[in-house]
C-alpha positions as CSV (number, residue, x, y, z in Angstrom):
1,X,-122.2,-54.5,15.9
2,X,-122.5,-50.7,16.8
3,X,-123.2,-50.4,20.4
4,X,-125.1,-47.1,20.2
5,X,-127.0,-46.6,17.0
6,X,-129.1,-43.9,15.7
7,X,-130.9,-44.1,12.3
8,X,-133.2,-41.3,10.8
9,X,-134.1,-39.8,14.7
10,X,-137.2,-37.7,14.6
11,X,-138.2,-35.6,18.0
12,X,-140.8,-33.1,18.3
13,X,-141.6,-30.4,21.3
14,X,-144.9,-30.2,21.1
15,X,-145.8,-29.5,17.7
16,X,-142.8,-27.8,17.2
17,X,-139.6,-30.4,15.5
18,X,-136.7,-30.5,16.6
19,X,-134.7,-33.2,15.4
20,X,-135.4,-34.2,11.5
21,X,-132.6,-36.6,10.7
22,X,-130.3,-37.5,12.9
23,X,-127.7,-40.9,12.4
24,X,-124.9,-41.9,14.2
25,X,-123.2,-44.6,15.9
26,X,-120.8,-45.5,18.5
27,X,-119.2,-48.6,18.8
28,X,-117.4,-50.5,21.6
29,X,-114.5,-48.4,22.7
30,X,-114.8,-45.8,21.0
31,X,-114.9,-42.0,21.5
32,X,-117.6,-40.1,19.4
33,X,-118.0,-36.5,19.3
34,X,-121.0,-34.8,18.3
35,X,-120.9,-30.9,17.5
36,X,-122.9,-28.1,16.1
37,X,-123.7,-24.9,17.3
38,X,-126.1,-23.9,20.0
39,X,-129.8,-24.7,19.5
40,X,-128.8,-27.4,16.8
41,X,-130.2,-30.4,18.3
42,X,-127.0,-31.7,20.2
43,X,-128.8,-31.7,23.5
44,X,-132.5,-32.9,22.2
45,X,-130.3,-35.7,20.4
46,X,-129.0,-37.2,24.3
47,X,-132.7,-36.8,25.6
48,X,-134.2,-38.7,23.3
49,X,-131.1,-41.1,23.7
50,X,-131.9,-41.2,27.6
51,X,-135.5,-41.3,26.9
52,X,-135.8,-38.4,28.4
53,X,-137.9,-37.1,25.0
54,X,-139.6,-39.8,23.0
55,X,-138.5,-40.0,19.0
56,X,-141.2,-40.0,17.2
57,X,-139.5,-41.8,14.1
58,X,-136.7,-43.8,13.0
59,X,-135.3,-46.2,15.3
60,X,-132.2,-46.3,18.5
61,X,-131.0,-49.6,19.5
62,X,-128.5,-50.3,22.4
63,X,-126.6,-53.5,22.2
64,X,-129.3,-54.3,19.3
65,X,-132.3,-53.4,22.0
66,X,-134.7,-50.9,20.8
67,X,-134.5,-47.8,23.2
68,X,-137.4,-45.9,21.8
69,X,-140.4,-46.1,24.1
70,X,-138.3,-47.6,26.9
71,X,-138.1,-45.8,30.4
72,X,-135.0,-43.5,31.5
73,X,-134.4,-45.3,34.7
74,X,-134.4,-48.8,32.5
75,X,-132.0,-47.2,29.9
76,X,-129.6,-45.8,32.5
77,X,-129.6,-49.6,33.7
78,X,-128.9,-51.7,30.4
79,X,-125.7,-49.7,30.4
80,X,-125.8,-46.1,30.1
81,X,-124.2,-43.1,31.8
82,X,-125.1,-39.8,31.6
83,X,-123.0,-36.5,32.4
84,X,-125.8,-33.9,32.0
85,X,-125.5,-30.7,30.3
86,X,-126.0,-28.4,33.8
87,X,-124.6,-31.4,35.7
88,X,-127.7,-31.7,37.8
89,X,-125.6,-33.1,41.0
90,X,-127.4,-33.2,44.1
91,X,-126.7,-30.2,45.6
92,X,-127.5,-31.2,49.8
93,X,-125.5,-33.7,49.5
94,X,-121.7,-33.4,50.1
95,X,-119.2,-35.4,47.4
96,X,-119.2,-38.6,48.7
97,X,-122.7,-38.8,49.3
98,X,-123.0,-38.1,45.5
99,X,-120.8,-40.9,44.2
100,X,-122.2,-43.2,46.1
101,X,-126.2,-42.2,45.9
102,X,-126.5,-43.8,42.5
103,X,-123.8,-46.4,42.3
104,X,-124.4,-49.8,40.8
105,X,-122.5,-52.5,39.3
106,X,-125.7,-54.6,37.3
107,X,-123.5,-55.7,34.8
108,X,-121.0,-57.1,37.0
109,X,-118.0,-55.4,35.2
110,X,-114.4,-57.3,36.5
111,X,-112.7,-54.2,37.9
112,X,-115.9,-52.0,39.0
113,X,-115.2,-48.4,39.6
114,X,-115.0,-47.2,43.4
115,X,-114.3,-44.3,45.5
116,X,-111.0,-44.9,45.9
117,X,-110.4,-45.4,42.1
118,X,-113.1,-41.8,41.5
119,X,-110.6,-39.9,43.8
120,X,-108.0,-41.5,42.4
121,X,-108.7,-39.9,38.7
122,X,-109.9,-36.5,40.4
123,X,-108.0,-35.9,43.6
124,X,-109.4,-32.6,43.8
125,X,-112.8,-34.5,45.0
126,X,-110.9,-36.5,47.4
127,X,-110.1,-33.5,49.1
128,X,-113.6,-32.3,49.3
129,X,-115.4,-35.8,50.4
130,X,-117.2,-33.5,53.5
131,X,-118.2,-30.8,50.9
132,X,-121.8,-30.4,49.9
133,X,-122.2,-30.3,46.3
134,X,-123.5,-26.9,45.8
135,X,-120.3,-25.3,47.5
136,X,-118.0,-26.8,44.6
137,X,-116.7,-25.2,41.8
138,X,-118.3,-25.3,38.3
139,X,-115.0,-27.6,37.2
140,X,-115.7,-29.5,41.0
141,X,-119.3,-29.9,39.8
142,X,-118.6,-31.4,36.6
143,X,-115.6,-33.8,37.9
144,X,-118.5,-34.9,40.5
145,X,-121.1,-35.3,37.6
146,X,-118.3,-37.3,36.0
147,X,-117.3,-39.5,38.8
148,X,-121.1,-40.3,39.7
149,X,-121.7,-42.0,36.4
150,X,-118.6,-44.0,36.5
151,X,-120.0,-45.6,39.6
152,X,-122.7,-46.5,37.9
153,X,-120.2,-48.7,35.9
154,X,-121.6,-47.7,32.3
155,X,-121.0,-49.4,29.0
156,X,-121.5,-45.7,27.5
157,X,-120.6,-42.8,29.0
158,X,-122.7,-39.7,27.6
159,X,-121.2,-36.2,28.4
160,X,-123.4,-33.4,27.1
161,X,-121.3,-30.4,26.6
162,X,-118.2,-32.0,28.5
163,X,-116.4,-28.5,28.7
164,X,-118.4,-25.5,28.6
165,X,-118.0,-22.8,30.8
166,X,-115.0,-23.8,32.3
167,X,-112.0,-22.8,32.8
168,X,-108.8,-23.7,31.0
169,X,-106.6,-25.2,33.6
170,X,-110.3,-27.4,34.2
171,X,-110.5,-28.1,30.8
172,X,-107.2,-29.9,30.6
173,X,-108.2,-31.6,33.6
174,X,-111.8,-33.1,32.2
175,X,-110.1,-34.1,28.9
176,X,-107.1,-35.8,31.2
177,X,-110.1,-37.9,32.1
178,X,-111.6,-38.3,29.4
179,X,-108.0,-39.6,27.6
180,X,-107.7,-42.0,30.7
181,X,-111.3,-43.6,30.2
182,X,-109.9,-44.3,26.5
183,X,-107.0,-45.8,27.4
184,X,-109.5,-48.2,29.9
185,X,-111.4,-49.4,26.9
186,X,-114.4,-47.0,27.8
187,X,-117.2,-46.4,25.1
188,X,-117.9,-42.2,24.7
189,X,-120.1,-39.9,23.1
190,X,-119.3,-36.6,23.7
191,X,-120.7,-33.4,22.8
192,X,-118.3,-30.2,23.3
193,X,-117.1,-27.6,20.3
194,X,-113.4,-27.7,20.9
195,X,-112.4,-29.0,17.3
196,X,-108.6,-29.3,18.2
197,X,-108.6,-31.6,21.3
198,X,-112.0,-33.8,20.2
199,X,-109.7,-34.5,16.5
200,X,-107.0,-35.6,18.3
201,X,-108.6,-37.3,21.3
202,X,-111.9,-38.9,19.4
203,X,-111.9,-41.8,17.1
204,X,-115.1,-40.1,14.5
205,X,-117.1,-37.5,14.9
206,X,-120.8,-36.0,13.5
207,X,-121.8,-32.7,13.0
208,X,-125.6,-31.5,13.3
209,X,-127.2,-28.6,12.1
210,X,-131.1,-27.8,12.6
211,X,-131.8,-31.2,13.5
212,X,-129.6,-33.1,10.5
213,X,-126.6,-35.0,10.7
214,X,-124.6,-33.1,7.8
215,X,-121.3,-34.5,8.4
216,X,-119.7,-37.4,9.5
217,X,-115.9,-38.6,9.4
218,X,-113.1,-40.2,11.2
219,X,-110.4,-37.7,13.0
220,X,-108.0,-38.1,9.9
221,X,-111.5,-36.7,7.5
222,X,-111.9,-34.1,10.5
223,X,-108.2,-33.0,9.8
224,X,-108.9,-32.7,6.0
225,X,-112.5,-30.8,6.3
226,X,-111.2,-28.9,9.7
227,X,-112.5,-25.5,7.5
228,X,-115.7,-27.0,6.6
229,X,-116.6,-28.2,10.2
230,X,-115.9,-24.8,11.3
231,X,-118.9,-23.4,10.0
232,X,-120.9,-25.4,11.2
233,X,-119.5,-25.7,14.7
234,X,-119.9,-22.5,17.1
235,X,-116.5,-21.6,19.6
């Protein structure tokens, strides 16, 4: 059984839609990307994921529990992580402060994360425990953001545009982290637009456009329709 699965999502602002159609799934230990270019519905899709925006049809399950309806705070705690597109870190509060404001192990997983274990995967936050978190970097920020939902110990991590804006030697670094939490047996949905590293890095991938999934494939299918996904996926 998937452990995240989306089937005909429908979300609305307002009156206005804003997702139509949108399916996909992500199951245990897998990495799933999700692309499309800006204003497509990538974001609204993790909202109403997070409950943050209410679908207004089709259904989400978690683990085979209905999510639609349900509270953030009581998603967040059946399992879910989210790294938010703006990373949304608490900004008077220095790094350590941050990892540990929200940390949780519910689910009592055998080897929980911990701040030795966060610093251990970014040292560059070990060396800026004292720092408040509106002094960091954009890359600090988003390692932070990162490292906060670990410590909630998630079942599914959720990283809404896991590399934007950053720099290139911080890119590397977020999807060094992102191949370690693979290799650890961690479920992923990410959504980012870099084509080259999420083919090699991500088990399957979906493609939105205007509120529709209109593609769907593994990483080898990726490789054949690479051109095809290209339209459709902004850089």
């Amino acid at each position: 059984m998937n452990m995240l699965s989306l089937r005909g999502v429908q979300t609305f602002y307002g009156v206005s839609q804003a997702l139509f159609d949108i399916s996909l799934d992500v199951g245990a230990g897998e990495v799933v990307t999700l692309m499309g270019r800006n204003g497509m519905g990538k974001t609204t899709t993790i909202r109403t994921i997070m409950g943050l925006m209410r679908a207004q049809g089709g259904h989400i399950t978690f683990r085979g529990e209905d999510l639609i309806g349900m509270a953030p705070d009581r998603i967040a705690r059946l399992g879910i992580g989210l790294v938010p597109e703006g990373r949304l870190i608490f900004p008077t509060l220095n790094v350590r402060e941050n990892l540990v404001a929200t940390a949780s192990n519910r689910r009592g997983a055998f080897e929980p994360w911990s701040l030795d274990k966060i610093y251990a995967l970014f040292p560059r936050l070990d060396e800026r425990q004292t720092q408040m978190g509106a002094t960091l970097s954009g890359g600090e920020q988003q390692m932070l953001a990162i490292g906060r939902a670990l410590m909630t110990n998630p079942d599914l991590l959720i990283l809404d545009e896991a590399t934007e804006g950053l720099a290139p030697v911080i890119r590397a670094e977020i999807w060094r982290c992102i191949e370690t939490l693979k290799a650890r047996g961690q479920s992923i949905l990410i959504v980012d637009k870099n084509i080259a590293v999420l083919e090699r890095l991500a088990d399957r991938h979906y493609v939105i456009e205007k509120g529709r999934t209109i593609w769907a494939g593994t990483s080898a299918e990726l490789a054949r329709d690479r051109d095809e996904v290209r339209k459709h996926v902004a850089f």
